[in-house]
N, C-alpha and C positions, 0 to 999 in steps of 0.2 A: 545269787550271792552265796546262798549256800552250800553251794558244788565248790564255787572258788576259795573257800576257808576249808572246806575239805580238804580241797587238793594240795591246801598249804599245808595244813597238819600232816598230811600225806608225806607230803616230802619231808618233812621234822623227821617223821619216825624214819626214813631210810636213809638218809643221815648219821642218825644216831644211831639204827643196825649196822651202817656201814662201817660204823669206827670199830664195832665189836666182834665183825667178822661174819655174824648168826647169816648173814644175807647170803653168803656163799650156798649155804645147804637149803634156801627157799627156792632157788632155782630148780625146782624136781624135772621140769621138762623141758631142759635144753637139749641140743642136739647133741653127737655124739663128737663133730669135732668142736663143741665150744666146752665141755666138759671130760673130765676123766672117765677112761672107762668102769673103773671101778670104785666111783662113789662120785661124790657131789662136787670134793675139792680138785680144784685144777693141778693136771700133772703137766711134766712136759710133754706128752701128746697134744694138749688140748688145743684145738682147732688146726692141729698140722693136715697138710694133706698127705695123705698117705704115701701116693704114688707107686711103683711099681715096673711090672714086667707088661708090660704092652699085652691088651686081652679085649675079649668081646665082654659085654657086661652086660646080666639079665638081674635085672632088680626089680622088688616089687614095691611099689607105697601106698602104705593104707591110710587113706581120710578118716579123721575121728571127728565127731564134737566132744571135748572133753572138757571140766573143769580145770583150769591149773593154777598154781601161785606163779603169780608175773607181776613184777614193779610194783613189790608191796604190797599187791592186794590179789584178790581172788577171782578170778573171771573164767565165762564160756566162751571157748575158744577153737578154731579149728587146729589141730593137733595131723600131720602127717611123720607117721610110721613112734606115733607118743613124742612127740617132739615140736618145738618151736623156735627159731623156724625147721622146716623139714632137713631130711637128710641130704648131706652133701652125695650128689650125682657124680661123679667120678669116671670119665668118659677116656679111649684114646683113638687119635685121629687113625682115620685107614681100617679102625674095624668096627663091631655092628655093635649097636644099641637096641635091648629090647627090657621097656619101662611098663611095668604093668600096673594098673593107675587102679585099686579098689575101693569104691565108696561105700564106705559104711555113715554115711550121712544120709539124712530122710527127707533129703533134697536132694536134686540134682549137682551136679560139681564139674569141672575141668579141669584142666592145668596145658598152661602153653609155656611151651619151651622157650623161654624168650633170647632171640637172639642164635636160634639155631637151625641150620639146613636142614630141610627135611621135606616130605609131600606135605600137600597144604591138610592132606585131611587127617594129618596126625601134629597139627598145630598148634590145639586146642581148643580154638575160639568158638564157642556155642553160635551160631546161625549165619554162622559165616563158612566154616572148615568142618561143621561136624554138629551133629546134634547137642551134644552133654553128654555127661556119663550120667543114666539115671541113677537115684536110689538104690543100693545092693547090687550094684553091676561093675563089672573091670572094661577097662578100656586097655590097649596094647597098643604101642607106640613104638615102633621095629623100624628102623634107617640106620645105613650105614653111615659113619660119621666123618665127616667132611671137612673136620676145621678145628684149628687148636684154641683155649683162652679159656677166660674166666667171663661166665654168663648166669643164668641165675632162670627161675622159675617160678610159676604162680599162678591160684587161678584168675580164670575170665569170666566166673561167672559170680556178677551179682558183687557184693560190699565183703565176698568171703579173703580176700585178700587180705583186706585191712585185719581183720579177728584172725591174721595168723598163716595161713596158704601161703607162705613163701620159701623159696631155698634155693643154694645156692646150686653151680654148675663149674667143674675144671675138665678140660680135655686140654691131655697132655696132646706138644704135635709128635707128626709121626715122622719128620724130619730131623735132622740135627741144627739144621742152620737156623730153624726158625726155635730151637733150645734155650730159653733165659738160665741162665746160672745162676744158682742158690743154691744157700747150706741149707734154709728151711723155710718152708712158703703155711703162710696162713690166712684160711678165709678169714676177713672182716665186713659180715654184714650188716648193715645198718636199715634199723625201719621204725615206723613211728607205730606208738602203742597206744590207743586211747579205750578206756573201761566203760567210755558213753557208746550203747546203739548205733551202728554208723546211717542205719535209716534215718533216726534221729539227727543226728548230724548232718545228713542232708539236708532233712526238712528245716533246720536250724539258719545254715547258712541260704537259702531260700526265700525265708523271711527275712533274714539281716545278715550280709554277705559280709559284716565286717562282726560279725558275732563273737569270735576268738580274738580280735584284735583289742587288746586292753595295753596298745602305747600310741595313743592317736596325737597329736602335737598339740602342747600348752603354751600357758602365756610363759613359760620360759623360750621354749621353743620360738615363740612370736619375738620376742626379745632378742636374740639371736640374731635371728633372721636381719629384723630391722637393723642391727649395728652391722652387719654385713652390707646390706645392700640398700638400705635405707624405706620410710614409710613407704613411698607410691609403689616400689617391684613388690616389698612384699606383702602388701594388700590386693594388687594385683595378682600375684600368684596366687596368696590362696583363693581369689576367685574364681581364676582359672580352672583349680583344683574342683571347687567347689561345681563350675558349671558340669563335668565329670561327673557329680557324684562319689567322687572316688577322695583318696587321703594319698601323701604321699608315702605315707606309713601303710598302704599297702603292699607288702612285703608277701605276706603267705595267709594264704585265706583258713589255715587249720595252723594251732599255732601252740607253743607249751603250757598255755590256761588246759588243755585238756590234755595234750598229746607228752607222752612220758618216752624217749629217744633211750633204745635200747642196739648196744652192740653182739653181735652172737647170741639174741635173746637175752642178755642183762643189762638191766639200767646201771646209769651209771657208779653212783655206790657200792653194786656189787664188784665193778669192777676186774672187766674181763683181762685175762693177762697172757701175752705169749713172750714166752721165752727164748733167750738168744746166748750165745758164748761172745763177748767181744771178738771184735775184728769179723764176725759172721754176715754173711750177704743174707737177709732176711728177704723174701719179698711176704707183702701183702696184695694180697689179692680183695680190692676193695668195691663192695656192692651196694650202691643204693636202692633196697628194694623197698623203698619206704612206701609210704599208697599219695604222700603229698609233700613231703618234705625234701627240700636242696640243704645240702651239707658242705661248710667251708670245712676240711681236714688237713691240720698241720700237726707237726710234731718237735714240739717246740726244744729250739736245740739240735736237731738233726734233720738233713737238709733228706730231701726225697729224689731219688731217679727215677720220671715216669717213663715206664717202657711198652704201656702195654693201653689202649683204651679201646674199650669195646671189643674184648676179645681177641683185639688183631694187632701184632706188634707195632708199636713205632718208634722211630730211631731216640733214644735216651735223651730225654730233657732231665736235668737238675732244677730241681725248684723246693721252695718250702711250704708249698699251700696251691691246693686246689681245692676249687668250687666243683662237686659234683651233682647232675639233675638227678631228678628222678630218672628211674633203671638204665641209667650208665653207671660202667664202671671202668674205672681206672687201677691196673696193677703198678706198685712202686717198687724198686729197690731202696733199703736201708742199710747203712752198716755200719752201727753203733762199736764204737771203738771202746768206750769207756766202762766201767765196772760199776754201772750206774743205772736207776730206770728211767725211762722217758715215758711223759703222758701222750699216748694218742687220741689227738681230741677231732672231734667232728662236731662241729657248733651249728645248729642249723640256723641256715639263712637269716631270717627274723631277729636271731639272737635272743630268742624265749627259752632256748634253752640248752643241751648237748648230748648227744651219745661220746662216751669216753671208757679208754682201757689202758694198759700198759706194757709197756715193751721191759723186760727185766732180765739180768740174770738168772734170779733166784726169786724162786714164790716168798708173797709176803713183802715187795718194795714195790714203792707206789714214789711216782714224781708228783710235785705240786701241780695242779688244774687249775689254769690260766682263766681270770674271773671271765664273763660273759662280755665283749666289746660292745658299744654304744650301735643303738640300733639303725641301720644305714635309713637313706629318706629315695623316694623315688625322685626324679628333676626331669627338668624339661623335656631331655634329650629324650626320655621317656614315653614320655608325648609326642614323638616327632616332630620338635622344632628343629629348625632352621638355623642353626648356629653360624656357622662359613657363610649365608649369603644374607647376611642382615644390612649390610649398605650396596644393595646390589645396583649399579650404576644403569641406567637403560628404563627400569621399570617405574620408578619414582613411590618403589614399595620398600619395606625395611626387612622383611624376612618371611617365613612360614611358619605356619605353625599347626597344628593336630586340631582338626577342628567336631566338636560334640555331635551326636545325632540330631539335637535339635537346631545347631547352627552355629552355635559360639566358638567364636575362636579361642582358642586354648590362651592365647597371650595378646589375645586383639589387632594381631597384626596382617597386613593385604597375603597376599597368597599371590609366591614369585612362579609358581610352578604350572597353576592351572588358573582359566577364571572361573573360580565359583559364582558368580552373580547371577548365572544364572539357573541355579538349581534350587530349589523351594525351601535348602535350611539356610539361603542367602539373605534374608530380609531382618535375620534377628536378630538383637543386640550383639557388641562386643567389651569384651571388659578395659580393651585398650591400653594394655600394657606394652611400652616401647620396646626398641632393641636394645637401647644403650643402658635400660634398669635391670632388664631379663637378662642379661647377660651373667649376673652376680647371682643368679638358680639356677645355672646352667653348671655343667660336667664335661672335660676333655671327651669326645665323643670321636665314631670312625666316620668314613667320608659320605660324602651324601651320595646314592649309587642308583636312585630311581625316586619318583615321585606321584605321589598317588592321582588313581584314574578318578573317573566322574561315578564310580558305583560306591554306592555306602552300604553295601551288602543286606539290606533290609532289615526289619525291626529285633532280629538279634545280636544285631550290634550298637554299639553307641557311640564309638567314637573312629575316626581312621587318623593314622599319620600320614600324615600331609607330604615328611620327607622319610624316604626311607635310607635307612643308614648301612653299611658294611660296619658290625660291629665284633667281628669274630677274632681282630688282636685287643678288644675290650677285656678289662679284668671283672670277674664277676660281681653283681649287686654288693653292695661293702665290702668289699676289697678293692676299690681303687687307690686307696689312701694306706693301705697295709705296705709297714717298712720294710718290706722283703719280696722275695721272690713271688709268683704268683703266675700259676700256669692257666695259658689264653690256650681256644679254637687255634689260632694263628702260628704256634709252636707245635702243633703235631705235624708230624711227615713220616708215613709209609716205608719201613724197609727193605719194601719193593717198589719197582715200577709196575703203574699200572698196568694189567693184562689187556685191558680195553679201552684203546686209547681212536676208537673212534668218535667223531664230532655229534652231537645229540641228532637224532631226525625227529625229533618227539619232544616237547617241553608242556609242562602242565605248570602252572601258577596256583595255587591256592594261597587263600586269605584266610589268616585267625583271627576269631573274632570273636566276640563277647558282650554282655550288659552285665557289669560286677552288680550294680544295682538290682536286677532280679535273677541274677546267678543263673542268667543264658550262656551258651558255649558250642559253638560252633565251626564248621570251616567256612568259608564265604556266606557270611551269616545263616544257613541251613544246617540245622541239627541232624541228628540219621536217620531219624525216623521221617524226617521230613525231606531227605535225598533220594528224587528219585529215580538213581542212577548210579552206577559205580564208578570210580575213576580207571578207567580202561590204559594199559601198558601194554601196546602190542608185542606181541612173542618176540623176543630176540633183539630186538630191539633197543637204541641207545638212549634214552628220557634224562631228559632235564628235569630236575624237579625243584621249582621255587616255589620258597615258603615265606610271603610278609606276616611280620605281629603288627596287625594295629591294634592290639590291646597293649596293655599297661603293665605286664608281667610278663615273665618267663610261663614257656611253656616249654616242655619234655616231649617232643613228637615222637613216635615209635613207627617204622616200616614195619611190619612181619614179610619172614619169608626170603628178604634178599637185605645184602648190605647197598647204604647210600656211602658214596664217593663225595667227602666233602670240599666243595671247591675254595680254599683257603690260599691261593698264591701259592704252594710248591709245586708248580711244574707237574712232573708226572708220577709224583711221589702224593697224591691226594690221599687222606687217612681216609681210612672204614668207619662205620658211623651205622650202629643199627637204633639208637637214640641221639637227638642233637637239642640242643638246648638251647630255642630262639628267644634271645634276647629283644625286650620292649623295644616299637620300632625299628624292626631291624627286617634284613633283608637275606634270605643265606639263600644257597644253591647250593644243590646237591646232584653226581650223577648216578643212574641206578642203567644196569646193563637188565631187560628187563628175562632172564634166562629160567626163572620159576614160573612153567604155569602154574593157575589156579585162582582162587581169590586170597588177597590176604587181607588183614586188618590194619587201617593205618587210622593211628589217635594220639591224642594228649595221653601221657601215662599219669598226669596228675588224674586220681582214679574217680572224684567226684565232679571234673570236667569231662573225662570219660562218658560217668553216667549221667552227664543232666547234656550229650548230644554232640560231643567234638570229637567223632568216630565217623571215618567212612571206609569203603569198602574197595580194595583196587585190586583191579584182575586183568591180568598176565593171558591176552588171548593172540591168537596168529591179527594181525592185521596188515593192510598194504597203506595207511593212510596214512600220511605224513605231515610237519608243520607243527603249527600252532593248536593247542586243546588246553580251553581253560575248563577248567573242572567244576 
C-alpha cells in the first residue's frame, strides 16, 4: 500500500508541475525529434521528421546505463546515443544501411530491427540470429533496404526494453506512387514506464497474476449485472468466471498502479506538442512500442485517415479511433482546419490511465483531456461461447461453450461441436448456466469458423474455446459501444495486388495458450525452452499460418524476418501484417510467402509473456514436403 500512496502523491506533484510548465525542462533526456535542438522547450522542429535527398545512411548508437529524470521521478535507465527512447533511424528505400550498434553496458545487449528486411544474422535476436553484442563490443548491421514505412526498434535481450531500449524507424519509398503527401510528418511513440525492477515485476505477477489489477468487480457491479440479466445468469457467470480463475476485469496484466504512459518520452503533463498551420495534411506516424500495454488513440474533434499499418500502405480508411497492440503501428492523416489545439489522447486499453499530447498552432495551447472512459468487462464470447447455435435443432444440446482445464464448462452447457465425455476433465461438475440467461453476458460477436479439437494442450494451459470465432470486423476490447467511428482488421486493404497469389502447399496451425493463474504462456501449451523443435517453412514456399487464442486476452504475435498476408475477405488486396493482434477466442489466418532463409523469431510481443515462454523459433529451409504440419 505503500507504493500505491506513492504513486498518488506522485501524480499530485505532476499535475501541479504541469500547470507551471517547470516539467518541460525535467525532460533532460529526450530524444532529438521529441525536443528542440537547442534547449529543452519545444520548437517547431520537435519530433518532425526530417526527410531529405534519398542517401545511404551510416549511423552509430551507443547503449548507456544512465540515470535520468523521467515521469517525475528519477530512475536507472537504458539510454541509447543519451536519449530516451533512442534516436529516430531515418532509412530510404533502394539504398544501404549501415547501424553500428556500441555497448557500453556491463552486460550483454542487442537491438532487432523490428519489422525490417534483412539477413537473419543481423536481426538481433540473442540465440537465435546471433550471439549478443557483448560488453564493450559493436555489432554492425549493413543491408540494403527494401521497403518503405514507419517501424520502430528495441532490444531482445532480457527486461532491457522495458528500462528504455526503444526507437523509432522511417524509411522513405523509393517510388513515387507508393508517396503519402504531407505538409509535415511526426513520430508519435508511445510506451509504458514503470520505476519498479521489471525482474520484480515478473516475479510479482508470478505470484499473483492479477497483482496490478486494482478494478476487480463490486457489489455495484453485481447490481448491475442482476438488473440486466437477472439473479440465476449472473450468479452463474460469475461462477463460470470463477471456475477460470480469471475476472472479467482481466484487461491487462501490467496496468497504471505502476505503469506511468509516456508519448515521445513525456508523460502526460509535460505534454508533448506538434505543430501544424491550419488546413495542413499532418501525418503521424504512430508506434506502440510499449513492453505491455494496447492503446485506444483518438483525437477528439478530428476525424483520422488511416493510410498506412505496419509499415506497408493501405488504401485510406477515415475513422476516429483505433485500438493499436503492442508493436504495431499505424500511420494517420490529419487536417485540422481550425485555429485551434486538439488533444492527442491514447488511453490504454484497461483505462488506468493515458499517454497524451497535442496538435496546435502555436506552443503553449493545450485542448481539454477527455476524463478516462469506464473500464470495458471481458464476456462470454471471450470464452469461446457459442452464441449463433444455442437452440441448435438435431442435437438436443443448447449451445457451446469454453470449457476449464479441469473440466468445467464455462456456462454449463452440452458441447454441439465435439463429444467431450469422453476425455478425463468430462466427469466434473458444471455450473449449469442456460442459453436463454447467458445470452444477456454476451456481446455482438463474428461468425463461428472452427471448433475445437480433443487436445488441451497440456498443463500449460487451462482453458480452450470450445468455438472458435472470425473476429477480425470486431471492434477492439471497449470500443464496441464507442459513438463513432472505430477502425477493425476487416477495413484494411492493400494498394496493391498481391505479388503471390499462389494457393498455400504448407499450413501450420499453432495454439495460444496460457494459465493466468500461474503466469504460464505458451504456444500449443509448450513453452521454448520446452520446444523441442523449430517450426519449419520450407524455402520458397506458400504457408498458411493459423493462429487460435484459447486464452482470455489479446495477444500481439510478431513474425521476424518476413511479412504475414492477413486473410480478411479483400480478395487480393490482403494487408501486410508484421504484428497482428489475436483477439480472445478467435481464429485469424495468415499467408507468409516463406522467401527468408534462416531462423527467425516468432512470439507474443507482450514482453513478460515473451519471457515466461510464448516464443518459438521458425526456419526457412529448402524442403519438398507438402500438406498439413501442426507445430
Amino acid at each position: 500500500m505503500t507504493h500505491r500512496h506513492h504513486d498518488k502523491h506522485r501524480r499530485r506533484l505532476l499535475q501541479a508541475l504541469g500547470g507551471t510548465g517547470v516539467l518541460a525542462g525535467l525532460e533532460a533526456l529526450l530524444p532529438a525529434y521529441a525536443r528542440a535542438r537547442n534547449g529543452h522547450h519545444l520548437t517547431e522542429t520537435a519530433a518532425r521528421v526530417p526527410g531529405g535527398a534519398a542517401r545511404d545512411v551510416t549511423m552509430d548508437i551507443h547503449i548507456r546505463r544512465e540515470t535520468i529524470d523521467i515521469a517525475g521521478g528519477q530512475a536507472s535507465a537504458i539510454t541509447m546515443n543519451h536519449s530516451l527512447p533512442g534516436p529516430l533511424v531515418e532509412l530510404w528505400e533502394g539504398k544501404n544501411a549501415l547501424l553500428r550498434v556500441h555497448n557500453h553496458l556491463d552486460e550483454s545487449t542487442s537491438i532487432h530491427w523490428h519489422g525490417i528486411l534483412l539477413p537473419f544474422t543481423m536481426d538481433g535476436v540473442p540465440g537465435v540470429a546471433f550471439p549478443g553484442i557483448p560488453a564493450g563490443d559493436v555489432f554492425e548491421a549493413h543491408f540494403p533496404v527494401r521497403q518503405y514505412g514507419t517501424y520502430w526498434y528495441h532490444s531482445h535481450t532480457g527486461f532491457q526494453e522495458q528500462i528504455g531500449q526503444t526507437g523509432p524507424i522511417v524509411i522513405h519509398p523509393e517510388n513515387p506512387e507508393d508517396h503519402i503527401s504531407a505538409d509535415r510528418e511526426y513520430v508519435v511513440m508511445l510506451n509504458d514506464w514503470t520505476f519498479e525492477d521489471p525482474h520484480r515485476l515478473m516475479a510479482k505477477l508470478k505470484k499473483m497474476s492479477d497483482y496490478y489489477n486494482f478494478s476487480e468487480r463490486t457489489v455495484a457491479d453485481l447490481v448491475e449485472d442482476v438488473s440486466k440479466a437477472g439473479w440465476g445468469a449472473t450468479l452463474r457467470e460469475r461462477l463460470a468466471w470463477g471456475n477460470m480463475r480469471m475476472s472479467p476485469r482481466d484487461i491487462a496484466d501490467v496496468t497504471g498502479y505502476t505503469y506511468t504512459y509516456l508519448m515521445n518520452g513525456m508523460h502526460p503533463e509535460a505534454n508533448w506538442t506538434g505543430l501544424f498551420k491550419p488546413g495542413e495534411r499532418v501525418r503521424l506516424r504512430v508506434i506502440n512500442g510499449s513492453a505491455m500495454s494496447y492503446f485506444n488513440v483518438r483525437i477528439p474533434g478530428l476525424p483520422m485517415t488511416v493510410v498506412q499499418a505496419d509499415g506497408q500502405n493501405v488504401e485510406p480508411v477515415e475513422t476516429d479511433e483505433f485500438q493499436i497492440g503492442v508493436a504495431e503501428t499505424y500511420d494517420v492523416i490529419v487536417q485540422p482546419k481550425a485555429d485551434t489545439a486538439y488533444t492527442l489522447m491514447a488511453e490504454s486499453m484497461d483505462r488506468s490511465g493515458y499517454a497524451r499530447g497535442t496538435l496546435a498552432p502555436r506552443l503553449g495551447m493545450a485542448a481539454a483531456v477527455p476524463p478516462l472512459r469506464e473500464q470495458p468487462n471481458r464476456t462470454m464470447v471471450d470464452m469461446g461461447m457459442d452464441m449463433g447455435g444455442m437452440h441448435q435443432s438435431g442435437h438436443g444440446k443448447k449451445g457451446t461453450a469454453a470449457m476449464s482445464k479441469e473440466g468445467h464448462a464455462m456456462d454449463g452447457m452440452g458441447h454441439s461441436g465435439h463429444d467431450m465425455g469422453g476425455m478425463k476433465h468430462g466427469d466434473h461438475p458444471r455450473s449449469g448456466m442456460g442459453a436463454d440467461d447467458s445470452i444477456a453476458m454476451m456481446e455482438p460477436a463474428g461468425p463461428i469458423v472452427a471448433r475445437h479439437g480433443p487436445d488441451w494442450h497440456g498443463p500449460g494451459n487451462i482453458t480452450v474455446a470450445e468455438v472458435q470465432r472470425d473476429r477480425l470486423a470486431e471492434r477492439g476490447t471497449g470500443l464496441q459501444d464507442a459513438p463513432h467511428r472505430v477502425l477493425t482488421y476487416s477495413q484494411l486493404r492493400n494498394t496493391k495486388p498481391m505479388a503471390d497469389r499462389r494457393e498455400p502447399s504448407y499450413t501450420v496451425e499453432l495454439h495460444l495458450t496460457g494459465n493466468m493463474d500461474r503466469y504460464m504462456w505458451s504456444f500449443d501449451g509448450v513453452k521454448y525452452t520446452d520446444a523441442d523443435s523449430p517450426i519449419d517453412f520450407p524455402y520458397g514456399e506458400r504457408v498458411r499460418l493459423i493462429m487460435v487464442n484459447d486464452t482470455m486476452m489479446e495477444h500481439p504475435i510478431h513474425l521476424h524476418g518476413m511479412f504475414m498476408e492477413l486473410e480478411n475477405d479483400q480478395g487480393d488486396r490482403l494487408p501486410f501484417k508484421h504484428t497482428i493482434s489475436v483477439l480472445p477466442g478467435s481464429r485469424v489466418s495468415l499467408l507468409v510467402t516463406a522467401n527468408e532463409p534462416g531462423r527467425w523469431a516468432f512470439h507474443c510481443h507482450f514482453l513478460y509473456h515473451m519471457e515466461a515462454g510464448m516464443f518459438r523459433v521458425v526456419r526457412v529451409i529448402p524442403g519438398n514436403d507438402k500438406g498439413e504440419h501442426d507445430a
